[in-house]
mmCIF file as gemmi writes it, N, C-alpha and C atoms, coordinates in Angstrom:
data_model
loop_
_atom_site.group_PDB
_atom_site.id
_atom_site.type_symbol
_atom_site.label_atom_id
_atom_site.label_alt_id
_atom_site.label_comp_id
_atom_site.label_asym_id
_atom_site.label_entity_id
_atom_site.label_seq_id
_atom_site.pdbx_PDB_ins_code
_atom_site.Cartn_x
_atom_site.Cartn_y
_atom_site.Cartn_z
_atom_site.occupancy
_atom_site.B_iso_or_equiv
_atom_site.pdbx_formal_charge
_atom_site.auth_seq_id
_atom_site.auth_asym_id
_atom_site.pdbx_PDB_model_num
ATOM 1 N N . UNK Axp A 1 ? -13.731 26.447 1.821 1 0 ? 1 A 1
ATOM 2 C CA . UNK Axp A 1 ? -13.303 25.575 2.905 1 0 ? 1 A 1
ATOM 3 C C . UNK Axp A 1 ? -12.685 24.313 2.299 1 0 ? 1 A 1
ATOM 4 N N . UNK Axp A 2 ? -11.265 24.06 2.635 1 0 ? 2 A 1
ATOM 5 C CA . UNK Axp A 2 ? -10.785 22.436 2.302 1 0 ? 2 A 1
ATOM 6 C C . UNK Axp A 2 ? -12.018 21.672 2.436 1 0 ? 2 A 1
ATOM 7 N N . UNK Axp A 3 ? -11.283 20.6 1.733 1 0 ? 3 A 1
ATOM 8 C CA . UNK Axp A 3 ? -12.653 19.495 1.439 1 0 ? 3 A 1
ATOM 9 C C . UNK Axp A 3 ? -11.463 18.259 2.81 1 0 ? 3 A 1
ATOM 10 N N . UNK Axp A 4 ? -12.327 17.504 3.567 1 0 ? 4 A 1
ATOM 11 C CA . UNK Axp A 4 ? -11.959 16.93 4.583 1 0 ? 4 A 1
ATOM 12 C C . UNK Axp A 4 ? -11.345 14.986 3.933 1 0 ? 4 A 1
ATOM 13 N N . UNK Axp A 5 ? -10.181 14.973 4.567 1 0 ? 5 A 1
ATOM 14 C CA . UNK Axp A 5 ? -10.149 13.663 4.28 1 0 ? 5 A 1
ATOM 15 C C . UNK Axp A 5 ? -11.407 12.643 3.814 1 0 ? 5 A 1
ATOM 16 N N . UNK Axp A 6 ? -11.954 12.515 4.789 1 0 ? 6 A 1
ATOM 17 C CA . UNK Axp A 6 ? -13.29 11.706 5.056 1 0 ? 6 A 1
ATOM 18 C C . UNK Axp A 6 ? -14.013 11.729 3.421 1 0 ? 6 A 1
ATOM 19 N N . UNK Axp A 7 ? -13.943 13.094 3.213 1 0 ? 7 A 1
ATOM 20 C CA . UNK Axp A 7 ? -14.701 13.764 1.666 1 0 ? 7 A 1
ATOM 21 C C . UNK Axp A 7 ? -13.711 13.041 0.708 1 0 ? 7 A 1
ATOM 22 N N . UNK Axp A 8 ? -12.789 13.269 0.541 1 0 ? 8 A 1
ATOM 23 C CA . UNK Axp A 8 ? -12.097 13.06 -0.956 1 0 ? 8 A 1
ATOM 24 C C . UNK Axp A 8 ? -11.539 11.436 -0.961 1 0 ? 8 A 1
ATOM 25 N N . UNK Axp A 9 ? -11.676 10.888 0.49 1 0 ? 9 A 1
ATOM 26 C CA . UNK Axp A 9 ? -11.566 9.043 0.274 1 0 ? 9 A 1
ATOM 27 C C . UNK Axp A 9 ? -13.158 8.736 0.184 1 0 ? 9 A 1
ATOM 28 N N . UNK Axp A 10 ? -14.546 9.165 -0.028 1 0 ? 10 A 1
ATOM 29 C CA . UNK Axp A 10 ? -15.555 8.761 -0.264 1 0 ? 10 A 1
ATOM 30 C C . UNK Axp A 10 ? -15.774 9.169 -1.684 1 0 ? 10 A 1
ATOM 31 N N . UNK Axp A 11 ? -15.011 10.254 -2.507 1 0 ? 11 A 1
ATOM 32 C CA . UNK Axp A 11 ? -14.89 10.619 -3.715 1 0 ? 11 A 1
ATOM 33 C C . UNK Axp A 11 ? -14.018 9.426 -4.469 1 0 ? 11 A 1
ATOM 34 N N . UNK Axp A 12 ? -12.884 9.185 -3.867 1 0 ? 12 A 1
ATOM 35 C CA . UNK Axp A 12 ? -11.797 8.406 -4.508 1 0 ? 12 A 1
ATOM 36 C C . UNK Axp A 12 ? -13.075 6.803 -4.787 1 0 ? 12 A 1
ATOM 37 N N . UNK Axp A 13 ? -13.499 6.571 -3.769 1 0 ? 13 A 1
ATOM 38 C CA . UNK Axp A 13 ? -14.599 4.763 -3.421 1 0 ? 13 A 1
ATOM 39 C C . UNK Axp A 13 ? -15.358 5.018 -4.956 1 0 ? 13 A 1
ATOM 40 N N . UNK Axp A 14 ? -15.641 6.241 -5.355 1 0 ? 14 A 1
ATOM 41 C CA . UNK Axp A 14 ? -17.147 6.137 -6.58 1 0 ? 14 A 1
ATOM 42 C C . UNK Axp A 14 ? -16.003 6.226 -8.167 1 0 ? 14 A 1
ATOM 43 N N . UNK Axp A 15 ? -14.377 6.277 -8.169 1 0 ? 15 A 1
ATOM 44 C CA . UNK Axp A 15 ? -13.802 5.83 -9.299 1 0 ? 15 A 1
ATOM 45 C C . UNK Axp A 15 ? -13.632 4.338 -9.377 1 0 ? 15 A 1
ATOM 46 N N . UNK Axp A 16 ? -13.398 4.035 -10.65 1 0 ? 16 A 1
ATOM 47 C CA . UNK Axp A 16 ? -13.465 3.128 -11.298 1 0 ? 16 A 1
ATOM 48 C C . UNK Axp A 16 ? -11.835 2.472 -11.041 1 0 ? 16 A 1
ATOM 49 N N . UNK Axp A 17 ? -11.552 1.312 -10.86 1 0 ? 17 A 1
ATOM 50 C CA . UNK Axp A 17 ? -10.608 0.481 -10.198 1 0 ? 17 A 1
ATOM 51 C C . UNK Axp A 17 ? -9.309 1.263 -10.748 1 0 ? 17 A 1
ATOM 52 N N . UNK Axp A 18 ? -8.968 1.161 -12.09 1 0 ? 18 A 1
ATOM 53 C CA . UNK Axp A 18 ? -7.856 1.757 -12.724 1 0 ? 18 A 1
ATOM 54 C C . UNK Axp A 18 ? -7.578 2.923 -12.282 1 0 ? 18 A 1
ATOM 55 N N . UNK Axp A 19 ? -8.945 4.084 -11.561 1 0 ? 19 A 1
ATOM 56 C CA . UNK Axp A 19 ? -8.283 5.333 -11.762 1 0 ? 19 A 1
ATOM 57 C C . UNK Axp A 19 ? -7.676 5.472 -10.09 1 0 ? 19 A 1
ATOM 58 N N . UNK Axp A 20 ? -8.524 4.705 -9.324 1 0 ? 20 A 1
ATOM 59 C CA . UNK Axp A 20 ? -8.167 4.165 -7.73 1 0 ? 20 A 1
ATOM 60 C C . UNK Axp A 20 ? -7.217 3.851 -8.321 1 0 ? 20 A 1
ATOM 61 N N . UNK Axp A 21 ? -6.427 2.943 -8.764 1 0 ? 21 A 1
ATOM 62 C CA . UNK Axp A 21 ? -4.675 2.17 -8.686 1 0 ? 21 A 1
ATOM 63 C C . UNK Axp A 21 ? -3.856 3.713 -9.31 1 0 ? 21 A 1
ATOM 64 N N . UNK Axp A 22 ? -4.158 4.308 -10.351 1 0 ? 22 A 1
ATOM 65 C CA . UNK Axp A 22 ? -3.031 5.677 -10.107 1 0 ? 22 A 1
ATOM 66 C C . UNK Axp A 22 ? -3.341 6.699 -9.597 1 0 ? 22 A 1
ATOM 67 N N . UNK Axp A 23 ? -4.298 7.002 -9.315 1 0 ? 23 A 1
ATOM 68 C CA . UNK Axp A 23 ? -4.223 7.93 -7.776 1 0 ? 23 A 1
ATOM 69 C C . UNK Axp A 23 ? -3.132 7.274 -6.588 1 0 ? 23 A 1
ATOM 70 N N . UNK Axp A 24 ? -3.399 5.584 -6.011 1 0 ? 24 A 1
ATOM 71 C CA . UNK Axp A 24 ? -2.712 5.297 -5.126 1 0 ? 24 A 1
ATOM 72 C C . UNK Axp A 24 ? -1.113 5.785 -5.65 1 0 ? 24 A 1
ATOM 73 N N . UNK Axp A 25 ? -0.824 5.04 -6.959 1 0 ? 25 A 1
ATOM 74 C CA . UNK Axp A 25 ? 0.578 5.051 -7.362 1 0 ? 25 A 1
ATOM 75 C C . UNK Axp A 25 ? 0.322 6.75 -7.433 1 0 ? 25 A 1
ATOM 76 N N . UNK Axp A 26 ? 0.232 7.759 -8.046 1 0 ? 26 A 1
ATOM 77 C CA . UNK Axp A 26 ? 0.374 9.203 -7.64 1 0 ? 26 A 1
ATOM 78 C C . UNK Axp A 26 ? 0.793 9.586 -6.22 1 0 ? 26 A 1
ATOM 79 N N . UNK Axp A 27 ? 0.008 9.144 -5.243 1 0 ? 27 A 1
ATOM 80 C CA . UNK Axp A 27 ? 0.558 8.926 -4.143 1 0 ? 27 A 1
ATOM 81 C C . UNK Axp A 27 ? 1.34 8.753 -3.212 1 0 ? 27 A 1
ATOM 82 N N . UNK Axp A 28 ? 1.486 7.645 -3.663 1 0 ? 28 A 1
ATOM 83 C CA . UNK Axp A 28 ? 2.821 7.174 -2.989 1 0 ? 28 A 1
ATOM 84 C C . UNK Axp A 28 ? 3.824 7.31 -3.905 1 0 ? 28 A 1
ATOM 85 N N . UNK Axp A 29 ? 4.06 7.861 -5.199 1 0 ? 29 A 1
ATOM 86 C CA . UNK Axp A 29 ? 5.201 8.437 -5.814 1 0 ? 29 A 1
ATOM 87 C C . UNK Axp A 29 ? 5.2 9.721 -5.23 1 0 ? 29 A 1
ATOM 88 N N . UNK Axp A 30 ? 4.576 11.026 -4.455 1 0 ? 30 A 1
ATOM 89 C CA . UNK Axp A 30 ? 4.951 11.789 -4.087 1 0 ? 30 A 1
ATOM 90 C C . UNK Axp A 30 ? 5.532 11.816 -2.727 1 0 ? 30 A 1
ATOM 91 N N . UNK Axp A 31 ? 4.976 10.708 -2.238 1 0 ? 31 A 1
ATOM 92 C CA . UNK Axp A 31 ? 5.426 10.359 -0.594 1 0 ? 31 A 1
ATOM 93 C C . UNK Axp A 31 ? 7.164 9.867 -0.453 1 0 ? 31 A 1
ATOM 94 N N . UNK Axp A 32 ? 7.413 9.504 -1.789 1 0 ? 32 A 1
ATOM 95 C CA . UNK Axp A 32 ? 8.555 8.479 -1.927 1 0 ? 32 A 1
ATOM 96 C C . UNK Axp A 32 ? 9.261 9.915 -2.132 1 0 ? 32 A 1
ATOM 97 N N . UNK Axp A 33 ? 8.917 10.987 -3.102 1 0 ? 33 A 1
ATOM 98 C CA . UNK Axp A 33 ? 10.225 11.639 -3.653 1 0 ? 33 A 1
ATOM 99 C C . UNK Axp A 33 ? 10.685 12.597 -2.268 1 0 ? 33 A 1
ATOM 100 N N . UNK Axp A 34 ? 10.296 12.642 -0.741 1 0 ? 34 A 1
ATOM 101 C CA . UNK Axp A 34 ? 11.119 12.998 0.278 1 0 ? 34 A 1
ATOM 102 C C . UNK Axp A 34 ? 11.69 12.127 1.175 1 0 ? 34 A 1
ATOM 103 N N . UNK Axp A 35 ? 11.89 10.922 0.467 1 0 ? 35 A 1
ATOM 104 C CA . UNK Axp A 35 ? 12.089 9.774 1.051 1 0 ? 35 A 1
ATOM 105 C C . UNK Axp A 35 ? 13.253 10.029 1.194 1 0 ? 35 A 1
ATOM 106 N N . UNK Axp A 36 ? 14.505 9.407 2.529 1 0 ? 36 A 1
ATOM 107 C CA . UNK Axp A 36 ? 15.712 9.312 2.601 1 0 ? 36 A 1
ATOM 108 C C . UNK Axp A 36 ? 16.118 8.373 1.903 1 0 ? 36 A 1
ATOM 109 N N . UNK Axp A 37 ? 17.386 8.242 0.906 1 0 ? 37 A 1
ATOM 110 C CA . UNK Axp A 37 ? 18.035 7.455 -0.004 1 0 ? 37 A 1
ATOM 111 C C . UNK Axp A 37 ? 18.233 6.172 1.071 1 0 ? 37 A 1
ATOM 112 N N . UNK Axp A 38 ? 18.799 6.416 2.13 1 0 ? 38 A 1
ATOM 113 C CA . UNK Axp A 38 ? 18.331 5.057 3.409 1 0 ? 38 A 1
ATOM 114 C C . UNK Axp A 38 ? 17.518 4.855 3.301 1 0 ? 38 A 1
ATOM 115 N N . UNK Axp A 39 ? 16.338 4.872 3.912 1 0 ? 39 A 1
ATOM 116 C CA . UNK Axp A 39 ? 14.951 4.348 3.961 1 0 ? 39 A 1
ATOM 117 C C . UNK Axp A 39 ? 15.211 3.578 2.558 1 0 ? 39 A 1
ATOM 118 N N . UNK Axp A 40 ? 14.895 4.452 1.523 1 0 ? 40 A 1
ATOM 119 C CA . UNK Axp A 40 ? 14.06 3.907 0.368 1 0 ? 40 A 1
ATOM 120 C C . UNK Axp A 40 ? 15.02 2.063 0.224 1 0 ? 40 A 1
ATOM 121 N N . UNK Axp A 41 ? 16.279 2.502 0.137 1 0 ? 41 A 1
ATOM 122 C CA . UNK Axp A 41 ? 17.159 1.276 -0.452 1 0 ? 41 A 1
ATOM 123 C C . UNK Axp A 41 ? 16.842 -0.109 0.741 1 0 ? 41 A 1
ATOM 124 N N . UNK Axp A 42 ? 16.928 0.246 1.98 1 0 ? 42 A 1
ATOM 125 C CA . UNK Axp A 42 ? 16.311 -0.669 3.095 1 0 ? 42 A 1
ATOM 126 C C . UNK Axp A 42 ? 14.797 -1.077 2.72 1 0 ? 42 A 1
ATOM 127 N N . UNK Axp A 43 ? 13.81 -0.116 2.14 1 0 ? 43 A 1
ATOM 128 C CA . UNK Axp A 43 ? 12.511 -1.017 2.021 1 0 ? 43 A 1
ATOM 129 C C . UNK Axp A 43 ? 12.907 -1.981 0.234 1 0 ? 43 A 1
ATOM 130 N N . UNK Axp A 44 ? 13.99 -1.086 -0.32 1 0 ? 44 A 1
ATOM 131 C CA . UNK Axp A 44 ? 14.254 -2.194 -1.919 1 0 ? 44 A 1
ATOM 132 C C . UNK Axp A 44 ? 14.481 -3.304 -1.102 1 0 ? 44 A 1
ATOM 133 N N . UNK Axp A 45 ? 15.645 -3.721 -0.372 1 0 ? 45 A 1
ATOM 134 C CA . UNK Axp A 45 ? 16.142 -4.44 0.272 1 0 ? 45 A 1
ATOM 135 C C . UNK Axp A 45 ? 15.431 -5.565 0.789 1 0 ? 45 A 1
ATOM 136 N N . UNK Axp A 46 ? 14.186 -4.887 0.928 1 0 ? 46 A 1
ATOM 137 C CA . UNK Axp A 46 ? 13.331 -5.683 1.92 1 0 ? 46 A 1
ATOM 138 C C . UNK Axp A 46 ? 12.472 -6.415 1.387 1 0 ? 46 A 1
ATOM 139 N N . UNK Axp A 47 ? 12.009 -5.609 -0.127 1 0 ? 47 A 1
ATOM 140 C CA . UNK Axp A 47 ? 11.168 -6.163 -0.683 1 0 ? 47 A 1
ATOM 141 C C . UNK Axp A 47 ? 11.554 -6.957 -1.405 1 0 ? 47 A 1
ATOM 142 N N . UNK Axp A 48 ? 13.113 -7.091 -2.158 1 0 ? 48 A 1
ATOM 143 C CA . UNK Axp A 48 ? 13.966 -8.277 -2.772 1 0 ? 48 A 1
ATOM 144 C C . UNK Axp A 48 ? 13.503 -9.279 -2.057 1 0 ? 48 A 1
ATOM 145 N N . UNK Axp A 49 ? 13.796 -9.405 -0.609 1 0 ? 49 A 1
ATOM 146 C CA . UNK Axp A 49 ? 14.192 -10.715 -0.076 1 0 ? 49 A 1
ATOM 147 C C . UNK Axp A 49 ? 13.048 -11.217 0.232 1 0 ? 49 A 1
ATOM 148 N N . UNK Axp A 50 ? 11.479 -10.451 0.472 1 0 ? 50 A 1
ATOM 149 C CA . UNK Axp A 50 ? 10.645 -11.115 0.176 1 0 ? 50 A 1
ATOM 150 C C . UNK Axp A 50 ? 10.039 -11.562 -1.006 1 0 ? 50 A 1
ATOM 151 N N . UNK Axp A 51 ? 10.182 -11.32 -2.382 1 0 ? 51 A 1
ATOM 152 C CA . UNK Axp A 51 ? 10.179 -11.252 -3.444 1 0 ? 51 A 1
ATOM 153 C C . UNK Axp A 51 ? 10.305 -13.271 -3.127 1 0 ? 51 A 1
ATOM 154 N N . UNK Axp A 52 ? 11.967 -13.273 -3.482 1 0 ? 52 A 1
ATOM 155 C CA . UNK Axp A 52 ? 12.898 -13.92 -3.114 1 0 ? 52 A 1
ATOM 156 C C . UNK Axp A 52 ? 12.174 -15.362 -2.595 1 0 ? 52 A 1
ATOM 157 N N . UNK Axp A 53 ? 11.993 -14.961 -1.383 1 0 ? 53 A 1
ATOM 158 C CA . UNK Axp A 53 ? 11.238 -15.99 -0.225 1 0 ? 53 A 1
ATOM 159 C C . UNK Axp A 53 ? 10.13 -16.732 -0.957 1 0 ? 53 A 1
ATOM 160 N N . UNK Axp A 54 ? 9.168 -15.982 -1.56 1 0 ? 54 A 1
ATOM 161 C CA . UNK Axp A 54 ? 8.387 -16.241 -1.876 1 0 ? 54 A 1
ATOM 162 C C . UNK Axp A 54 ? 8.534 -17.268 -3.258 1 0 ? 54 A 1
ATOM 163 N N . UNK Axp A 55 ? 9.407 -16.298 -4.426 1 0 ? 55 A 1
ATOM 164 C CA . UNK Axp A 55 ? 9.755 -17.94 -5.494 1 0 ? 55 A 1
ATOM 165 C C . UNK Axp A 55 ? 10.203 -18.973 -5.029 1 0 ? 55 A 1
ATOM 166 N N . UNK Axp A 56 ? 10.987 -18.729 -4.074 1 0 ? 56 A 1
ATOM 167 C CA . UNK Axp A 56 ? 11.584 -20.192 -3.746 1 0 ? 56 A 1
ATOM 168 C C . UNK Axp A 56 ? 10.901 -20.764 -3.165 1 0 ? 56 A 1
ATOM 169 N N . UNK Axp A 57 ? 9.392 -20.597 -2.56 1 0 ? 57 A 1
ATOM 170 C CA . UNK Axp A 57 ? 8.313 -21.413 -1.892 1 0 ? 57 A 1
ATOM 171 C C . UNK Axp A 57 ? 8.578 -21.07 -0.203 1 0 ? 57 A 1
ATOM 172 N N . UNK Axp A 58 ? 9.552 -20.495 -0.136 1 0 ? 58 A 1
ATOM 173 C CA . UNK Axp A 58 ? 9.825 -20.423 1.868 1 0 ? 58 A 1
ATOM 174 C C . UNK Axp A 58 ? 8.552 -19.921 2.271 1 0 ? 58 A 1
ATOM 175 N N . UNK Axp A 59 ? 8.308 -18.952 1.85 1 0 ? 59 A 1
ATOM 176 C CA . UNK Axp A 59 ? 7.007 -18.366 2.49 1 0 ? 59 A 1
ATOM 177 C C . UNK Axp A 59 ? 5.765 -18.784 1.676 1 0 ? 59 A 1
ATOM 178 N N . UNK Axp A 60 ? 4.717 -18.236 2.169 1 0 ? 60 A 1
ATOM 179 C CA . UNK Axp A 60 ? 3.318 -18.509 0.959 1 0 ? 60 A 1
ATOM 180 C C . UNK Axp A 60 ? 2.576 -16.895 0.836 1 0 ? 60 A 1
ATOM 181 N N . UNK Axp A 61 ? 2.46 -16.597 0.106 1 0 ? 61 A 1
ATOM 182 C CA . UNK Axp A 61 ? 1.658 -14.784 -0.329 1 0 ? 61 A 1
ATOM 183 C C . UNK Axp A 61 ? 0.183 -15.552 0.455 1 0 ? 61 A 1
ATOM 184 N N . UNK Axp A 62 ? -0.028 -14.531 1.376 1 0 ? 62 A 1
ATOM 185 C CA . UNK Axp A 62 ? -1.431 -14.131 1.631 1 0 ? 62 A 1
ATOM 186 C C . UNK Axp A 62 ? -2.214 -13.098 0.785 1 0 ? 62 A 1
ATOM 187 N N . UNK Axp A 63 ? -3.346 -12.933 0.609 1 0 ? 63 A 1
ATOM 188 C CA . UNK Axp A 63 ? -4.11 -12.518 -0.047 1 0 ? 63 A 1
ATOM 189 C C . UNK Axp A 63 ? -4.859 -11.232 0.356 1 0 ? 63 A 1
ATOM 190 N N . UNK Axp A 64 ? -4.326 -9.733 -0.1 1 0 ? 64 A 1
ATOM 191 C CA . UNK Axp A 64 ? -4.595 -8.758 0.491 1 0 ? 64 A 1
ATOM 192 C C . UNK Axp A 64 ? -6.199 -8.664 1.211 1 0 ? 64 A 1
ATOM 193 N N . UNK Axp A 65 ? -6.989 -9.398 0.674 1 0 ? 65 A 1
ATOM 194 C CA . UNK Axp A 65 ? -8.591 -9.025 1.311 1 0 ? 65 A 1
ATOM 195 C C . UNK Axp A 65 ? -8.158 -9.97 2.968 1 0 ? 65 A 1
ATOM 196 N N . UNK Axp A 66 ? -7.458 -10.925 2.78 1 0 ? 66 A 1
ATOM 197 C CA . UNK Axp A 66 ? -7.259 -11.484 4.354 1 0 ? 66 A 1
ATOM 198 C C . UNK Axp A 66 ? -6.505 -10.181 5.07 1 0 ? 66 A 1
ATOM 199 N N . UNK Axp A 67 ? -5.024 -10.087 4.476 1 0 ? 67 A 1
ATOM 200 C CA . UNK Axp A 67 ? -4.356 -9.427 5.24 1 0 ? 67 A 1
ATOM 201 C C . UNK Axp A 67 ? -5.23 -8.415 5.922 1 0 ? 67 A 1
ATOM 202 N N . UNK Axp A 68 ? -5.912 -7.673 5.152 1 0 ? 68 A 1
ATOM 203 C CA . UNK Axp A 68 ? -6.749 -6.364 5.41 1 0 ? 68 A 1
ATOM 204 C C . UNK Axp A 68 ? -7.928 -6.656 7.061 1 0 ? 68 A 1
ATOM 205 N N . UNK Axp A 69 ? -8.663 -7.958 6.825 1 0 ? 69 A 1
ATOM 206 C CA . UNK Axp A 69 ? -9.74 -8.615 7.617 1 0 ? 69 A 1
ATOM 207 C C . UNK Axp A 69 ? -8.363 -8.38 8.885 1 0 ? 69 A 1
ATOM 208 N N . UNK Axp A 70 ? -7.719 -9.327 8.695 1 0 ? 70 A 1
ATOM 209 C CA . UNK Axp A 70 ? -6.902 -9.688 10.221 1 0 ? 70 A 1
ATOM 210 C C . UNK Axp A 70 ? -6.098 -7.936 10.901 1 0 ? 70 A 1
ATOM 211 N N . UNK Axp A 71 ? -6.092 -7.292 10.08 1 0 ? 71 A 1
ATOM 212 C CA . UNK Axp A 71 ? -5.633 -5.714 10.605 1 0 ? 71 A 1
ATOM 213 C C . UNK Axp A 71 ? -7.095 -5.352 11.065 1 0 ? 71 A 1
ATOM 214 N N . UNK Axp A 72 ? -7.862 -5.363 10.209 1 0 ? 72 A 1
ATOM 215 C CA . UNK Axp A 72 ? -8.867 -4.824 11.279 1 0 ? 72 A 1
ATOM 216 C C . UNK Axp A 72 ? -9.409 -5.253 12.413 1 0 ? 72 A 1
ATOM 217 N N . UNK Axp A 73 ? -9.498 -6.681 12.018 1 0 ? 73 A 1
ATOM 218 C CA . UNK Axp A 73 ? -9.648 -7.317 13.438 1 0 ? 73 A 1
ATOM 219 C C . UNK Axp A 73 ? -8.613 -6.95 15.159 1 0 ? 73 A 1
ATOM 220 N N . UNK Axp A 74 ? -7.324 -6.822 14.588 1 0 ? 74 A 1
ATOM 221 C CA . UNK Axp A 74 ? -6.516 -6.061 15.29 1 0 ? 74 A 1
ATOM 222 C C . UNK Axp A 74 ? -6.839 -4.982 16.182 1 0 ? 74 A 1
ATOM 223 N N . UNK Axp A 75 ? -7.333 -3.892 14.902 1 0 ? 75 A 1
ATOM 224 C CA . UNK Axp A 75 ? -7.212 -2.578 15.371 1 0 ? 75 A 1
ATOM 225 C C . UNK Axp A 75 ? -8.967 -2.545 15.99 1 0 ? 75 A 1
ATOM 226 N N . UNK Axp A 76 ? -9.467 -3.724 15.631 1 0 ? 76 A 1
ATOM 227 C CA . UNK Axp A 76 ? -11.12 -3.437 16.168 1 0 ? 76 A 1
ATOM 228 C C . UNK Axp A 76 ? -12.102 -2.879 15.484 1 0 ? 76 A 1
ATOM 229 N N . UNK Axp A 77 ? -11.847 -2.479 14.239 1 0 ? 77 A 1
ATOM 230 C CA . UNK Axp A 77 ? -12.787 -2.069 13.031 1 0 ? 77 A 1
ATOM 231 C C . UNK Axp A 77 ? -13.604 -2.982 12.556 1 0 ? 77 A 1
């Protein structure tokens, strides 16, 4: 029997930080290679200009453990 989402993200929680960051990058490098050559160049695009924003001080980087709190708060988790 497949092993259930639920199963292999409570497997992924008990690795060690490094092997969590290339699993993610594994990941999302396979998600990317059916990516439309649009899409992909619109999210480069996107991520330049926030890049961008950000050296020049326009914006300020929030801090993924917030970002994460205020989505769940959102979604009610």
């Amino acid at each position: 029997m497949p092993r259930t989402l639920d199963q292999i993200v409570e497997d992924a929680r008990q690795l060690p930080r490094e092997q969590v960051a290339e699993l993610v990058d594994r990941l999302t490098m396979d998600l990317a290679k059916g990516m439309d050559p649009g899409t992909e160049n619109a999210w480069t695009d996107t991520a330049m200009r926030r890049l961008a924003e950000m050296e020049s001080g326009k914006v300020k980087p929030v801090p993924g453990d917030e970002v994460m709190a205020r989505a769940r708060k959102i979604v009610g988790r």
